[in-house]
N, C-alpha and C positions, 0 to 999 in steps of 0.2 A: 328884110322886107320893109316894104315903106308902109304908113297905115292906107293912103289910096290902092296900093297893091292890095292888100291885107282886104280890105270893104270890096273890092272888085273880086277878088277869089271866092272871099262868104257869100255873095249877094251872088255869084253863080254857083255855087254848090249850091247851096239853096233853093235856086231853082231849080237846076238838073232833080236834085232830091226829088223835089216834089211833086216836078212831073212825073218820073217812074214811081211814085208811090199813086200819085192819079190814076196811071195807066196797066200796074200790076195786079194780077191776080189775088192777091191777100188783101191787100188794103185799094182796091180800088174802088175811090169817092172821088166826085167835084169836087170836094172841100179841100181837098189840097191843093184844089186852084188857088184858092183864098191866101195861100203861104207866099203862093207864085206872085198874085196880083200886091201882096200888100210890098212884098220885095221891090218891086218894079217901082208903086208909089211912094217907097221910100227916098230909091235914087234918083226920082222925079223932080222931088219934092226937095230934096238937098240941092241939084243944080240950081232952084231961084236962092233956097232961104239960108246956104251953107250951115243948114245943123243937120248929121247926119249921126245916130247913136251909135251905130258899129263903129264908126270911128273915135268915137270920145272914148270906148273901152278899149280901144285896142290903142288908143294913148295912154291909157290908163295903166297898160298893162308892158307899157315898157316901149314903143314900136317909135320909131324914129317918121316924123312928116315928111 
């Protein structure tokens, strides 16, 4: 797996996660919108400035670019 594969798989389980933890009976708050929104301005925010964290550790941790 490449690390762009790798950031695009986390940065959508992450989302999915946290919608149904918004949406579920046990735990459901807005506040895990917050998890959703900051995901989003992550990979926002990496197409201008190319620093994206999920991907520095997950070179970090072995994963071919």
């Amino acid at each position: 797996m490449t690390i762009n594969n790798a950031v695009s798989a986390t940065a959508g389980a992450i989302i999915m996660v946290s919608l149904l933890l918004s949406n579920s009976n046990m735990f459901a708050q807005a506040n895990w919108l917050w998890l959703t929104f900051f995901v989003g301005f992550n990979l926002f925010q990496s197409a201008f400035t190319g620093f994206c964290p999920a991907a520095k550790i997950f070179k970090a941790i072995g994963l071919k670019g």
